[in-house]
PyMOL commands that place a pseudoatom at each C-alpha (Angstrom):
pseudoatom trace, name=CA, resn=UNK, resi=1, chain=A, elem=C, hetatm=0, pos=[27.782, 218.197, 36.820]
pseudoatom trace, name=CA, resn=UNK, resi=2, chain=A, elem=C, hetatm=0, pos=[28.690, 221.782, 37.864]
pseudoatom trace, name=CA, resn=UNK, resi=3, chain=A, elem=C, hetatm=0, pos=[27.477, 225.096, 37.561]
pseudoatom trace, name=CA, resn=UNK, resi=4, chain=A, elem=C, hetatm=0, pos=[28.298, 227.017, 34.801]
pseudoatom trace, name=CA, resn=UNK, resi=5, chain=A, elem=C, hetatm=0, pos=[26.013, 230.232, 34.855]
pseudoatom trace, name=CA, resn=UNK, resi=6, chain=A, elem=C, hetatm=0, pos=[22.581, 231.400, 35.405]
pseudoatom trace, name=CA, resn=UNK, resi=7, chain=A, elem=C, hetatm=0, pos=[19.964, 231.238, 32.578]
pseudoatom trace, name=CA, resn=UNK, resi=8, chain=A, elem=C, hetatm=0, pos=[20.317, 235.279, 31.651]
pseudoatom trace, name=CA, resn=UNK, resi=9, chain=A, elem=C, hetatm=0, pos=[18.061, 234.650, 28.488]
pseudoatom trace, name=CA, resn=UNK, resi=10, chain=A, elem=C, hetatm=0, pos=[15.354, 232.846, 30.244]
pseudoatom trace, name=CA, resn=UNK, resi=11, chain=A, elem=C, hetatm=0, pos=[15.525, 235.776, 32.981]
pseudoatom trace, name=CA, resn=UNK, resi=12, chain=A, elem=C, hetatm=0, pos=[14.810, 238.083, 30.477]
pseudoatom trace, name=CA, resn=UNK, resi=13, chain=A, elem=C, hetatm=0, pos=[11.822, 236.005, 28.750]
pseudoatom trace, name=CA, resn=UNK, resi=14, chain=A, elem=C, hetatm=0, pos=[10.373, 236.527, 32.430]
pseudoatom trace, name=CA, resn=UNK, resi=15, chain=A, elem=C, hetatm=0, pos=[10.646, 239.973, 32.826]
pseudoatom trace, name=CA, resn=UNK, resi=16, chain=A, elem=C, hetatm=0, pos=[13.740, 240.263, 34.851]
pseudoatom trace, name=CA, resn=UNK, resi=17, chain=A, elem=C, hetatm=0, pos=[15.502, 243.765, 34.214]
pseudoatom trace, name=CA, resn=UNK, resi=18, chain=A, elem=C, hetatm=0, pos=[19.318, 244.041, 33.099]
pseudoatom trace, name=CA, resn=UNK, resi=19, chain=A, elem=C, hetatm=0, pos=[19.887, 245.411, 36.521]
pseudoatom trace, name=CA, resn=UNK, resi=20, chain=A, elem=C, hetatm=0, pos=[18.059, 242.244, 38.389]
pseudoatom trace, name=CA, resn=UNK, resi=21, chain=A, elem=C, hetatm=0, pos=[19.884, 239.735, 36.365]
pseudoatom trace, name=CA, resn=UNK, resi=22, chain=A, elem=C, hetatm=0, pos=[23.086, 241.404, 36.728]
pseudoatom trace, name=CA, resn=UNK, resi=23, chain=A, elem=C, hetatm=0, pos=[22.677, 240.873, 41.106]
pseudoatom trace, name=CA, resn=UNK, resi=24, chain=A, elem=C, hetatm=0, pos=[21.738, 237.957, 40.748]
pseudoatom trace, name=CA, resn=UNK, resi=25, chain=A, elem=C, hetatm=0, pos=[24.884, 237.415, 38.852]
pseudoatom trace, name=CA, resn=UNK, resi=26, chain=A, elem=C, hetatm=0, pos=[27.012, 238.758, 41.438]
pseudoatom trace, name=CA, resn=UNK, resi=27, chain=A, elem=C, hetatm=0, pos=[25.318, 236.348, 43.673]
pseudoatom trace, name=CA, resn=UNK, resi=28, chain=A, elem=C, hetatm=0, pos=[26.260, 233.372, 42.272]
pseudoatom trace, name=CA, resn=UNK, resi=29, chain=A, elem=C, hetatm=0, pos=[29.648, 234.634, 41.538]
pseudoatom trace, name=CA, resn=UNK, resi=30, chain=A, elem=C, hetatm=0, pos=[30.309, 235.312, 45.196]
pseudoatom trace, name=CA, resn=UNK, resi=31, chain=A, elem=C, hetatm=0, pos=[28.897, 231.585, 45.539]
pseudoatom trace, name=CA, resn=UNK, resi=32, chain=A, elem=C, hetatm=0, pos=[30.268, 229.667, 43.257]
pseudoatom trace, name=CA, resn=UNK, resi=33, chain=A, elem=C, hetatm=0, pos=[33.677, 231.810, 41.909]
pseudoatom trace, name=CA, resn=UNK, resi=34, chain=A, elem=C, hetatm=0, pos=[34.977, 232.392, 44.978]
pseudoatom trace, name=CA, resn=UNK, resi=35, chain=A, elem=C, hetatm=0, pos=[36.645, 230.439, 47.255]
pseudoatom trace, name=CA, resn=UNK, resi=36, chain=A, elem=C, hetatm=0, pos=[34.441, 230.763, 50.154]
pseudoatom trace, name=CA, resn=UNK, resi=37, chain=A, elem=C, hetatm=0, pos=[32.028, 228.084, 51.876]
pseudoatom trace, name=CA, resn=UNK, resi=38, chain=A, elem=C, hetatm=0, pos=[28.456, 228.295, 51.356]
pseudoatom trace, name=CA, resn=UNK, resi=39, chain=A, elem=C, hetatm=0, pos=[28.319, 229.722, 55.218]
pseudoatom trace, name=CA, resn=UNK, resi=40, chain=A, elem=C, hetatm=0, pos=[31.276, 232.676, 54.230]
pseudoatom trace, name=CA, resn=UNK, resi=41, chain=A, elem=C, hetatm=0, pos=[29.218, 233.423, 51.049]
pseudoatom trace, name=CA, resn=UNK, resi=42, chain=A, elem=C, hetatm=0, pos=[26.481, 234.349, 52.293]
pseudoatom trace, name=CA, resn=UNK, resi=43, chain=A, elem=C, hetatm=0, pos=[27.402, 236.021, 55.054]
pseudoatom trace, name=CA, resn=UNK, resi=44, chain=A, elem=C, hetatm=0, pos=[29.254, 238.669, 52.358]
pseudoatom trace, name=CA, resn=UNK, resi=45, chain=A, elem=C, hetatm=0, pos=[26.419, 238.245, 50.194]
pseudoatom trace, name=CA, resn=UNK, resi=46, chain=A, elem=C, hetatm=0, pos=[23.662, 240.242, 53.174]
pseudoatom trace, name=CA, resn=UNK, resi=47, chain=A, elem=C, hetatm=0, pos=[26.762, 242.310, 54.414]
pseudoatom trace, name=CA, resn=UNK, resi=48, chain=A, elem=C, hetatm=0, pos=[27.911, 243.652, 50.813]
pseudoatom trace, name=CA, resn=UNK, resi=49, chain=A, elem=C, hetatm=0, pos=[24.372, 243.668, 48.890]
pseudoatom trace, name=CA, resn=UNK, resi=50, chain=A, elem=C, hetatm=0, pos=[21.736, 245.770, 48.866]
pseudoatom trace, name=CA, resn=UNK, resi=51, chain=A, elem=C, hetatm=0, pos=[18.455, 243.646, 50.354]
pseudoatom trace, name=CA, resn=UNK, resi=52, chain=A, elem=C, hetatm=0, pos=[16.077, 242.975, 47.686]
pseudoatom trace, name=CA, resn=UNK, resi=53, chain=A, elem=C, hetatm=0, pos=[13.639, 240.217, 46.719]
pseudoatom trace, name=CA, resn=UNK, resi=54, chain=A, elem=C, hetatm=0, pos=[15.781, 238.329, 44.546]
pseudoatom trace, name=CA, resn=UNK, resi=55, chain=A, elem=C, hetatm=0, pos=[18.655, 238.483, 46.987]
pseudoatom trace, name=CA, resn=UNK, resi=56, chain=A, elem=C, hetatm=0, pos=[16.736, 237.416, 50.043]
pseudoatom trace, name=CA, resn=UNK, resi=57, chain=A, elem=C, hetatm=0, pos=[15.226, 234.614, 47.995]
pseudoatom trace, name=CA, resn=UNK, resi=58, chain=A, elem=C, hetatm=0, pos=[18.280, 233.186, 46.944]
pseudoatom trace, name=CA, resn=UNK, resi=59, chain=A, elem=C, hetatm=0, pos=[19.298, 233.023, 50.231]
pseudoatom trace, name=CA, resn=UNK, resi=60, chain=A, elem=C, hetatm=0, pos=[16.790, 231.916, 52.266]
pseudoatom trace, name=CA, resn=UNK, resi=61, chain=A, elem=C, hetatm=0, pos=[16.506, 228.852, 49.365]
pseudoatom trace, name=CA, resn=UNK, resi=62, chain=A, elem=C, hetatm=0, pos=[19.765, 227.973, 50.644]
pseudoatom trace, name=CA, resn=UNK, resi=63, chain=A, elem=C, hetatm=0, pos=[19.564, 228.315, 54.171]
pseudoatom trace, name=CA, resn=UNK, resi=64, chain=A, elem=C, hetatm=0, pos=[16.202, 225.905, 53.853]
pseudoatom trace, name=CA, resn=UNK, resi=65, chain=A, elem=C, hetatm=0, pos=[18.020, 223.524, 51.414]
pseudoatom trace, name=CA, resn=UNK, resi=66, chain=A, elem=C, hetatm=0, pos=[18.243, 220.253, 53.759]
pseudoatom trace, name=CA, resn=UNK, resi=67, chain=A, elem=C, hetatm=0, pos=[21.164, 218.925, 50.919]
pseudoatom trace, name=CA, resn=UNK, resi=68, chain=A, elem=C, hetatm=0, pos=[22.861, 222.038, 50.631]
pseudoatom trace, name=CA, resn=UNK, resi=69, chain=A, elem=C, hetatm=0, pos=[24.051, 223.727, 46.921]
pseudoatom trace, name=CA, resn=UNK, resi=70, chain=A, elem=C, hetatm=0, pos=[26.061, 221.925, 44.269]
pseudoatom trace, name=CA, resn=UNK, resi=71, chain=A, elem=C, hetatm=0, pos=[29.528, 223.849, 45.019]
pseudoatom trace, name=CA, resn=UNK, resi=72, chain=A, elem=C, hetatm=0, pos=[31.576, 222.837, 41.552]
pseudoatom trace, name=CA, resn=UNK, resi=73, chain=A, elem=C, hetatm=0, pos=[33.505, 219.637, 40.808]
pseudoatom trace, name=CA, resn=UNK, resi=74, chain=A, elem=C, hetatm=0, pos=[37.239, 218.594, 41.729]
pseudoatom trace, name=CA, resn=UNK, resi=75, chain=A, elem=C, hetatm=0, pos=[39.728, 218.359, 38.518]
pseudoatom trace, name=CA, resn=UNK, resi=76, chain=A, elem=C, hetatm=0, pos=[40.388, 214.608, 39.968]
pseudoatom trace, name=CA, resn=UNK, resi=77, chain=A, elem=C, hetatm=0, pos=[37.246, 213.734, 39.169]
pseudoatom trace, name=CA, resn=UNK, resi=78, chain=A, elem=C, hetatm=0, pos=[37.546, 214.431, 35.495]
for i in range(1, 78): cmd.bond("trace and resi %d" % i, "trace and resi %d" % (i + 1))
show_as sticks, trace
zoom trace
C-alpha cells in the first residue's frame, strides 16, 4: 500500500475550493514526493506555507498520530 494522491474529486463534492485543494496538494507533495522525513517536512511545510485551517490540521493530525504516516513503499518489496 502507498500513497498515490489525495481524493481532489471528493474535495470538491465537499465544498473545498480549487485554491484549498491545490495546498493541500502541495502538502502532501512536500510529504510524500520529497525526500525529506516526516520531522523535515513539516518543518518546511509551517516555514514555507501560509497558516490556514487545512494546513494546521494536517499537521497537527500528524504530530498527534501515535503510529506516524504511511511514507511510500521500497521497490524491494515489490
Amino acid at each position: 500500500m502507498s500513497y498515490v494522491g489525495i481524493n481532489s474529486v471528493g474535495l470538491r463534492r465537499r465544498g473545498f475550493t480549487t485554491e484549498k485543494i491545490r495546498e493541500i496538494q502541495d502538502i502532501y507533495r512536500i510529504l510524500y514526493q520529497k525526500n525529506f522525513n516526516t520531522t523535515q517536512a513539516l518543518s518546511i511545510i509551517e516555514a514555507e506555507m501560509e497558516a490556514t485551517p487545512e494546513r494546521d490540521d494536517i499537521i497537527q493530525f500528524i504530530r498527534n498520530s501515535s503510529r506516524g504516516i504511511m511514507k511510500g513503499y521500497s521497490s524491494s518489496t515489490i
